[in-house]
Each structure stands twice: as C-alpha cells, then as structure tokens.
N, C-alpha and C positions, 0 to 999 in steps of 0.2 A: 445530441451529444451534450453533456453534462459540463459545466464550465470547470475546469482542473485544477481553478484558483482557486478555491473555495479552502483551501487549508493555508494562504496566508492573507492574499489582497485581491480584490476583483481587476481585472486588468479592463476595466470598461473602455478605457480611454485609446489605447493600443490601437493603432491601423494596422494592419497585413500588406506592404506593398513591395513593389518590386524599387529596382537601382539605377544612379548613374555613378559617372568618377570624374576626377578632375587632377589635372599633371600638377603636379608640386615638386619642381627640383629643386631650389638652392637657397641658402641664404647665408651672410658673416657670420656665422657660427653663434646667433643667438640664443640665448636661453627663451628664451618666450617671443613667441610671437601670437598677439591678439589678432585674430580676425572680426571684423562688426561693419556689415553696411552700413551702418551712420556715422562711422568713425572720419571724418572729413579732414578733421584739422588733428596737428599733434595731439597725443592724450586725452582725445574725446573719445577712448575706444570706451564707453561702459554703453554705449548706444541711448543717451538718452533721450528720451519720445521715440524710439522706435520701435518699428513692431517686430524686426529682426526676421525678417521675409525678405530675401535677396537670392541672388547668385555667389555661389560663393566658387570666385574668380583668382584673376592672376592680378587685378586693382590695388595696385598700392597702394590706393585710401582708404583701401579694406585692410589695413595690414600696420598693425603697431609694434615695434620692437622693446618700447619702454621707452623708448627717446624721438623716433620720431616714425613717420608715416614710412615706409621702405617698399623697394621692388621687390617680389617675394622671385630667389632664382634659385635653388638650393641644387649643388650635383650630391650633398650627402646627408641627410635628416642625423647627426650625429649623439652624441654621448649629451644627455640632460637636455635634448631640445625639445620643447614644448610650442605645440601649436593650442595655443588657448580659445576657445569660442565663445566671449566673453557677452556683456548686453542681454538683451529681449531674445525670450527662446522665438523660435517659429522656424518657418519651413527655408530650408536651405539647397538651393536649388546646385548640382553640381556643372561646373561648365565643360564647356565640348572637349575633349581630350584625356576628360578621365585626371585620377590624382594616383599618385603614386610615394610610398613613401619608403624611403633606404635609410634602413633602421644600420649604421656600421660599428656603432661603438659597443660595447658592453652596457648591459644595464640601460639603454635606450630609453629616452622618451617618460611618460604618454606623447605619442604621436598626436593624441587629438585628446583636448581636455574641455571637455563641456565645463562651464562655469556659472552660473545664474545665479546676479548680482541683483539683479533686476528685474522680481516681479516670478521666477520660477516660469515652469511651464514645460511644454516638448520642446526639446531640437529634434528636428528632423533634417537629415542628410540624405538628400538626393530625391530628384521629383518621383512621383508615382509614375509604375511604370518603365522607369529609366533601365538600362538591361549593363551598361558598363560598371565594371567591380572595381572598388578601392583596393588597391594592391598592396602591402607593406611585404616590403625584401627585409630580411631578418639574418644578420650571418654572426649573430653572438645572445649569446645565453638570457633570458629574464628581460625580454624586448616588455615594454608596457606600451600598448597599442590605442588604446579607449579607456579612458578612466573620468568619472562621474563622482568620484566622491566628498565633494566640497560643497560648501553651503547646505548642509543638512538641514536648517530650516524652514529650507524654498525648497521645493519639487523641483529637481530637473531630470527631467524624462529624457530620453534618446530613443528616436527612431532611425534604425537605418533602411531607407527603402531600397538603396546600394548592396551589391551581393559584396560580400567581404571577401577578397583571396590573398592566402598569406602563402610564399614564396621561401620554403627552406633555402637557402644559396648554400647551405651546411651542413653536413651530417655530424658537426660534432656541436655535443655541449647545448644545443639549443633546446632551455629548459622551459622560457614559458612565452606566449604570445598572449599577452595580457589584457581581458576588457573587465571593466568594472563599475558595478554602480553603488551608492551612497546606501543606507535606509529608508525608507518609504518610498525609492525610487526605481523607477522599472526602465532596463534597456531592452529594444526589440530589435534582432536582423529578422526584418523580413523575408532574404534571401540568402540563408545559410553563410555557413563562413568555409572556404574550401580550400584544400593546401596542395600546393605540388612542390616536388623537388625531394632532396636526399634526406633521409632517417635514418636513426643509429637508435640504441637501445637506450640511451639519452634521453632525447627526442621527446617532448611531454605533450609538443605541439599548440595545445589553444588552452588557456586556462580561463574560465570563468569564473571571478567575483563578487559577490553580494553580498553585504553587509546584511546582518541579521534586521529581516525588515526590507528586505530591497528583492526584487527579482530580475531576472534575467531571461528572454524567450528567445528561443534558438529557432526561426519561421522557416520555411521555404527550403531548398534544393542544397546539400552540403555536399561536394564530392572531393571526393583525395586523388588524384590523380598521380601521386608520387607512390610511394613503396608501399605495397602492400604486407610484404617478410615482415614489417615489423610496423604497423597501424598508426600514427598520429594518435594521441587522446582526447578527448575533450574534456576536461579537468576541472570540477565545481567546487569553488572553495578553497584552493588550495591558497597560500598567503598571507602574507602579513593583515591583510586588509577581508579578510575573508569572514569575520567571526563566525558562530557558531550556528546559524539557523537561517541563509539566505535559499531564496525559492527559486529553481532551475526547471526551466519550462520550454518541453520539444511535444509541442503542439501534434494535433492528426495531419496536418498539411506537411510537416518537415518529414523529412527523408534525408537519407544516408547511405551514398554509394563510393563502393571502392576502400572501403577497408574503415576503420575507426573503431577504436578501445574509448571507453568512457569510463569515470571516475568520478567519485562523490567523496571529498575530503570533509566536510563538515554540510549542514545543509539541506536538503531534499532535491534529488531530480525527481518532475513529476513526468512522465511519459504519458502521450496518447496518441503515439505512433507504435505500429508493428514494424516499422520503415528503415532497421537501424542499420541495416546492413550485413555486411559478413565477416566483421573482426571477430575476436576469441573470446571476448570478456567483458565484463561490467565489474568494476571495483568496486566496493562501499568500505570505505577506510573511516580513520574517525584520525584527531588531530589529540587524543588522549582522555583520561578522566575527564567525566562530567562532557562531554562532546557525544552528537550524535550525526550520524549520516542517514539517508534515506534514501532506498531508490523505489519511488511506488508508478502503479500503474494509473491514469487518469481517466480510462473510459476500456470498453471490452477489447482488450491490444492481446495480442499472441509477443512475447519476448522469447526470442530461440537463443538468445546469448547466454553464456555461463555468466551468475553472478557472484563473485568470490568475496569474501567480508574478513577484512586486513583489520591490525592490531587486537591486542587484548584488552584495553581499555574503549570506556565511550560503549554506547550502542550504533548497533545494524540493522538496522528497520529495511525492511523488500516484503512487497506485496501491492496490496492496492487500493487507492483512497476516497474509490467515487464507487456506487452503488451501483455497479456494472460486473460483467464475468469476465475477468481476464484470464492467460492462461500462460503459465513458463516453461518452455518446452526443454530447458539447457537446464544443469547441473547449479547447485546450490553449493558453495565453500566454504568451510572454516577453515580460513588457513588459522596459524597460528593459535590455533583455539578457540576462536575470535566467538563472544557469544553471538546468538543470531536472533531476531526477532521477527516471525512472520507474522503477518496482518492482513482483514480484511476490513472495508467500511460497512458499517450498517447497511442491511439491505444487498452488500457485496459477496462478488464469490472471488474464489483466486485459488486455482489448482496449481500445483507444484509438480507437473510430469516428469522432469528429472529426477536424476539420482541429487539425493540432501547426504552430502559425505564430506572428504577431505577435512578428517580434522576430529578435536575431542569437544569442541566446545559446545556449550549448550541451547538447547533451539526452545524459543519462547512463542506459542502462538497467544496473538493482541489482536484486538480489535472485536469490534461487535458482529461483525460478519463470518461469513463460511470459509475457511481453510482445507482445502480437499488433497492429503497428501496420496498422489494417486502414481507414482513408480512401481512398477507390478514388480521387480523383484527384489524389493522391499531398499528401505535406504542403506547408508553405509558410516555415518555418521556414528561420535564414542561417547557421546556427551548425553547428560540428563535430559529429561523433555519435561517440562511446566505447559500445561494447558490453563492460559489465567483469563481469558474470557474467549466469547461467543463459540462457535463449534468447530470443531477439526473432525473430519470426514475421513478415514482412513480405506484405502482399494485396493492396495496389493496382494497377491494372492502367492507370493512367496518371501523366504527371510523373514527378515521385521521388519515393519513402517518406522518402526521407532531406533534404529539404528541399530549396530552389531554388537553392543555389548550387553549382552541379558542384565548383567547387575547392576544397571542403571533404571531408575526408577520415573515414572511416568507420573507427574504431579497432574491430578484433576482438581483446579480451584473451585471453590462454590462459585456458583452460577454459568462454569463455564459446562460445554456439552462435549462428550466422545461419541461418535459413532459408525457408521458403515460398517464394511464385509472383510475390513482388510486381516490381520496377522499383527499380534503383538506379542514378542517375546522377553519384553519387561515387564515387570509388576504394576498395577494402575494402583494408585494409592489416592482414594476420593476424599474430597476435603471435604465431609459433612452432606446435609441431607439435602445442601444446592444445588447440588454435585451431582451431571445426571450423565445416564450413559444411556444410548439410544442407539442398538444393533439396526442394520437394515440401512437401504438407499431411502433418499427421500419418496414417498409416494411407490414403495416395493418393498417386501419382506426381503429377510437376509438373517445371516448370521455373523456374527463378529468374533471372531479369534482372538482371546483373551489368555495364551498360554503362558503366560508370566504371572495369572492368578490375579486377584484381586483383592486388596485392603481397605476398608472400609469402616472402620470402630463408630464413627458419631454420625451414622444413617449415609444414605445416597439415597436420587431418585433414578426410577428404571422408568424407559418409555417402549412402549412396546406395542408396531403394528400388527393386526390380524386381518387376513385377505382370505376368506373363505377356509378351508383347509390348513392355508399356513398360516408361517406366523412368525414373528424374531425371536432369533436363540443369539443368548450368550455361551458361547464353550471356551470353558475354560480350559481343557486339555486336561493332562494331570498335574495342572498346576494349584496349590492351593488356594480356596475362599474364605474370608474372613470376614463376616456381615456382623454389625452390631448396630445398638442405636434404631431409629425410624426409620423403614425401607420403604419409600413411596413409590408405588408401582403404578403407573398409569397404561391406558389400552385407549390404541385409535384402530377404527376398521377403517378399512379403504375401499370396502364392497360389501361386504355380510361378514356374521359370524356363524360357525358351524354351532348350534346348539345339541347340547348331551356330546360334543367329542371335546377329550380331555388335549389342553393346548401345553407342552414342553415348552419352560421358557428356559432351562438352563441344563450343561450338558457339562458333563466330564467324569474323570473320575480320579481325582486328586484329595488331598487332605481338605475336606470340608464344616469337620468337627469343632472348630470353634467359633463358627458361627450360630448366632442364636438373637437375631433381630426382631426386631415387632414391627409386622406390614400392616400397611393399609393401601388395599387394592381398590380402584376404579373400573368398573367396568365400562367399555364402552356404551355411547349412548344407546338408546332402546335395547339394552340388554342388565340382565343381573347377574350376580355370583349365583352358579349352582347350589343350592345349601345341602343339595343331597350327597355332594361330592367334598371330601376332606373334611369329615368330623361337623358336617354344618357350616363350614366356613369359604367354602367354593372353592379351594382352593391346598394342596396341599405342599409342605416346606421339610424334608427329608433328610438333613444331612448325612446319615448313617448310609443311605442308597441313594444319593446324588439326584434326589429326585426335589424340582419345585415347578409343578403346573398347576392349570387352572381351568376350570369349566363355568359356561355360562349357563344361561338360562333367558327365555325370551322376555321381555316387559309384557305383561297381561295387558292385552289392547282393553280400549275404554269400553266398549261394551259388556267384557266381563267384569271389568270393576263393578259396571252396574248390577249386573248379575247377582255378584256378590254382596254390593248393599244391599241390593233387595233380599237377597234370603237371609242376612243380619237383621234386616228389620221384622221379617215377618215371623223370623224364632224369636228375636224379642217378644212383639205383639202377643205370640202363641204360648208364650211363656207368663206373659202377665194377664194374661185372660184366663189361665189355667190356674196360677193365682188366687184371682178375684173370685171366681166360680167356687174355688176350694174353699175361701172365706165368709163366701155368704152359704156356704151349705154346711159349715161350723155355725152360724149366727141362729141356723133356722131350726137347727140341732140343740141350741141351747134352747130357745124357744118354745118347742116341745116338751121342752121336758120341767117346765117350770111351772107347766099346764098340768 
C-alpha cells in the first residue's frame, strides 16, 4: 500500500494505537485549568525540565487554575472552560476510571487544548492499548472538543491512542463537535471517534479542522450507534479556523459503521478505506471563490456512496491521488451547477460506475492518469465537458457518456486522450494536433461512437489498434467531420496484421466535405503502407463516400534485401563491363583504320 500522504506531509512519525479514559467532574467554574506533571508548586505549570510523561490523573499538583494548584471536581465542564495541556509533550497515560467531559453551556470549551510552550513535539493521550473512550456529553451547539492551534512555531502533534465517544444528550441545534489542529501539525485518533444519542436535521455531528498545512487521521473503529433516519457527519473544514487546504486522512485500517454522511468544506479528504459504511452521501462543498475541496481515493478502495459537489464557486476535485485503481460505484452530483472536476494520479485509474447527473454544471477530467466513465446507460448531467489532461476512457453502450444535452460541446485539450467503446452525442472539438483520440479498450480493438461528429481545424492525432482482422473504427453516425491541419495517424498490432486486406478506420455517413487534412500515417512495426493500394500512398481519404482506410504490406525480411543488393550490384557490374567492352572495341576500330 502506497502511503496517502504524499499530496501534503509524510505522517512518518504517527503511531496507530488503541485507548484509555479518565473521570473528570468538576471544578469553580474556571476558565483554564493547566494540567503538567511537574507542576508542584503554584505557577510552575510550564513543566520545566520535564519530559511530560506522566499519568494524567485526579492530583491537584497536576492542576493549575492561574492562581493556584486546585482539586480538579467538576459536576459541569461549562461555557469557555478550558483544560489546557500545557509543558513538555510526551506520553500521557489516562487513570483508571476513564475522563468524561459535560460540555453544558453554548459555545463550550475546547475541552482539551494541547499547548507546547516548551520544546514542541507529540502529546499523546492514553497508554497503548488502553480500550476505555474519552466521553464528551454535548447538549448545545459549536461544542469545541480538541483544539491544537497555538504555538505554530513548535510542532505539536496529538495522538489519541483513546477511542473518542461523543454523546448527543440533544437532538436540537447541535452543530459542531470540534477537533483541531494548527499548520505543519498532525492530529491522530487511533481509535475512531463514535456518537450515540438523538439527531435532528441540525445535527453536523463531528467537525474536523486543519489549518492549511496541518492534517488530521481519523484511525481505527468509528461506530454511530444513535440515529440512523438522519446520519451524524463527519465535517473537514468547516470554521473559522479551517482555512483553505488542510489534509483529512481515513487510513485502510478505519472503518465506519452505523450510518455517517461526510463532508469536505475546504481541504482534501484522502480515503483508503472501502470501509465507510451505509449513509447516503459524501458532500464536497467549497467555502466560496478561490477555495477548493477534495474528496480523493488513496490506494485501490471501491467508494459506494453518492458524492454530491455543493456551491457554485471554488473547485470540486473527486477521484484519486495515488497510482492505484479505484472504483465509485454511487452517483456523481452537481447540485446547484457546481462545476466538477475528476482526476486521476499518474500511473492511476479511477472508474466512475454511477450515474454523473444532478445538475448543469461542468465536468473537467485532470490529472495524468485514466478516467474510465463506465455508466452503461450513459450519464445525465447538462453541462460542457473539458478533457484537459491524461485519458478518459468512455463504455456505455447507451445515451451519452457525456451527458443529456447534445449542444454541449466536448473540449479535447492538446495532450489530453479520448478513447473506448462508449456513445457520445455531443460534438468533440480537438484542440490541435495533441489532441488524440484512441477508439478501442486497452490491449482490444473496439469502436467509439462519436455521433455528435467531430471538429478538428489545427490537426489531431489518431491511434489506432490492429489485431489480425480487426481493427479500431471511429463512427461517427450522421454526424458531421471536420479534419484540417496535420492528422497524425498512428497503428499499434496486438498480434499480426492481415497483409493485402484493406483496414476501415472511419464509418458514417454525415456531412464530411469540409474536411481536407494532410496525414501522415505510421505503420505498425515490421509492416509497410501498401503503395499498390490508394493512388501509391497505402491508404485512401474519401469524403465524398465516407471512406478513410488503409493497407499494409509486409517488411521484406533481411535475406531479401540481400537478394536485392546482390542483383543491384551485379546489373551494375554487368552494365559497366558492357561499357568498357564497348569502348575498347571503338578504340581498336579507330586503330584499324589509321593502318
């Protein structure tokens, strides 16, 4: 498996562990409370000389208010109280009894605020192993649970090797359960974060933060155990503190049962789990102009979720980022027009087996890799289609692949590729002699339905298999061809070629008349253009009778070259002896006669 980091930061450092928890009731209604093992004496909480490796307990010499050492008792974690984890990162061991936090005010919290004043580095919450989950009861809207965003200097990492369970007590209004981390900083639960309790249509559930430059790994076992009628989300980005490009990462180990909607509000979710479960949807939203979201795949995942791309502003990147075959078996959306952009990595493949519809907006395939729109009764989408790099593979065998409105036009950019077997009932309009189209499956002949015709003024290139007998057709239906410019026609065999049978590479019978390009064909290797066939040129170009095929001819194996030097030389030879013979029997003639 491929590491999934590799489009922002290497997560080399990152453990995989499991949880414990620890009881946290009360306190005089503090605004902060620092915890720090070496904090002994009043205001010594920054831990100096320690290595911040403790138990992190119910010791009120672990425990500073701002004024002085205190017993931590709390019945209610209220409005603006902060538990700060202040000193030396290191490993934070949770004590017997588990922690719990009741979040009751509005606007709560951060419940736990990692802080590294001193020295940066990981916290880590809860020994390896440990299986009891930190609880946070949540009964009012925009709780902030974990937050990391301070000291942007210093690295502070967070592990949590604690399963996280957040506790709806409220089906109304509760909009976000809040973790976050800084830039260059990476938060991990190793063991999911999982929700029980009442939903409403509210209900946002878990929002994930990362500042652009920071990620976020969602590890291990996440289950919902509350409402299913209407899914928890898991929310990337969304916030004040969210900016535009933080990295969201649900590793091959994470899994998702019991229901869950996901959401990408600015940022990229990278996926390398099939594991998501059975909610309805995948969002990709964008936060406006100049913002992008992403949802891609990380390694060869099946994604069965519908993924729907919300606002008109910003881009919508889905597809997938690592040089593996993924495959989405759910429905593609534009709602609100929203344009779309699919992608594959170099070396990538990423088929699109749903239906690509809901909506007018327009669908951009990126990236250097394969794009296989493969919805057999073709898509449903109203929008233009731009093909701006590597290939889109099209396989439907009904409708159009390229959406339901024929007057939308099919942009082929130079360098990028069209090809397969599928159905296209818009116009291809090729951007120059880049521009290729290539009928056929990989490694099988085929034909490509091109009944929206084709435009072409400043050249295209053609690629075109021959497998014995067959061979790739382009048909255009009766739709009109427009060729101008240099048409570069390449030919790959994949077995033999049939020599003296004439090969049909193009079919229809549409307006073809104003085409009048200048080819330059290649024949496959160990073969030639027939020159007996099309005027000496191997190949003949018809518009009047929709005819453009071609014949080969075999390479003359080396012994008949030799053949052939040799009887070049010796009509030479026999040529210049006949010559010289002629000139001394003129010499011998003058000779005579001077006598």
């Amino acid at each position: 498996m491929k590491s999934p980091l590799s489009l922002s930061k290497a997560l080399s450092g990152i453990m995989a562990v499991g949880l414990a928890s620890l009881a946290f009731t009360s306190v005089s209604h503090a605004d902060y409370l620092y915890w720090d093992p070496y904090a002994t004496t009043v205001g010594s909480n920054n831990g100096n000389g320690g290595t911040g490796t403790a138990t992190w307990d119910m010791s009120a010499t672990n425990w500073f208010n701002g004024a002085s050492n205190t017993d931590v008792a709390f019945s209610s974690f209220g409005s603006n109280d902060h538990a700060v984890i202040g000193g030396y990162a290191g490993v934070m061991d949770i004590g017997s009894g588990g922690i719990t936090f009741n979040n009751a005010g509005a606007s709560s919290g951060p419940a736990i605020l990692p802080s590294s004043s001193w020295g940066g580095g990981t916290y880590t919450i809860g020994a390896t192993g440990a299986t009891n989950p930190i609880i946070f009861n949540t009964v009012a809207q925009n709780n902030e649970f974990v937050e990391a965003y301070y000291s942007t200097s210093i690295p502070t990492d967070v592990l949590f090797n604690a399963p996280i369970q957040i506790n709806l007590t409220s089906a109304t209004q509760v909009y976000g359960s809040v973790f976050g981390i800084d830039s260059a900083n990476t938060m991990t639960f190793a063991n999911g974060i999982s929700v029980t309790g009442a939903q409403d249509a509210a209900t946002m559930g878990i929002t994930l933060r990362a500042v652009t430059g920071g990620t976020i790994v969602l590890d291990g076992a996440s289950v919902n155990s509350g409402s299913t009628d209407l899914p928890p989300s898991i929310t990337c980005g969304a916030g004040g503190n969210s900016g535009p490009g933080g990295l969201y990462v649900l590793p091959a180990t994470s899994s998702f049962t019991g229901g869950y909607s996901f959401q990408v509000q600015s940022g990229t979710m990278l996926v390398s789990t099939s594991n998501l479960g059975t909610s309805s949807y995948i969002n990709v939203n964008t936060n406006g102009a100049g913002t992008s979201s992403a949802f891609l795949t990380g390694g060869p995942v099946t994604i069965s979720l519908d993924v729907r791309a919300f606002n008109t502003d910003g881009t919508h990147l889905i597809g997938g980022a690592t040089a593996d075959h993924s495959i989405y078996t759910g429905q593609i959306g534009s709602w609100n027009n929203s344009a779309i952009t699919l992608t594959a990595a170099d070396g990538g493949q990423v088929d699109f087996n749903g239906n690509i519809g809901w909506g007018n907006g327009t669908i951009t395939k990126a990236g250097a890799g394969t794009v296989v729109f493969g919805y057999d009764a073709g898509n449903t989408y109203g929008g233009a289609t731009e093909i701006q790099s590597g290939t889109l593979l099209t396989k439907n065998t009904g409708g159009s692949v390229f959406g339901n409105d024929s007057t939308k036009v099919v942009t082929l950019d130079s360098g990028a590729t069209l090809g397969g077997t599928g159905i296209s009932t818009q116009q291809i309009v090729a951007g120059g002699i880049s521009a290729i189209v290539a009928p056929g499956e990989t490694n099988s002949t085929g034909t490509l339905h091109l009944n929206g015709g084709m435009l072409s003024t400043a050249g295209v290139t053609l690629n075109f298999d021959i497998n014995g007998a067959s061979n790739d057709v382009i048909d255009f239906g009766t739709a009109p061809l427009t060729l101008g410019g240099s048409v570069i026609v390449n030919f790959n065999s994949l077995g033999s070629v049939d020599t003296g049978s004439v090969y049909t590479l193009f079919a229809g019978s549409g307006d073809w008349s104003a085409s009048s390009p200048s080819f330059t064909l290649s024949a496959p290797i160990g073969y030639v253009l027939d020159p007996s066939y099309g005027a000496g040129l191997g190949y003949s170009f018809d518009p009047s009778t929709h005819d453009f095929s071609v014949k080969f001819g075999s390479v003359p194996e080396p012994s008949s070259y030799m053949m052939l030097i040799v009887g070049f030389a010796f009509l030479a030879f026999a040529s210049r002896m006949t010559k010289v013979t002629g000139l001394r029997g003129e010499v011998a003639q003058a000779g005579n006669a001077k006598k």
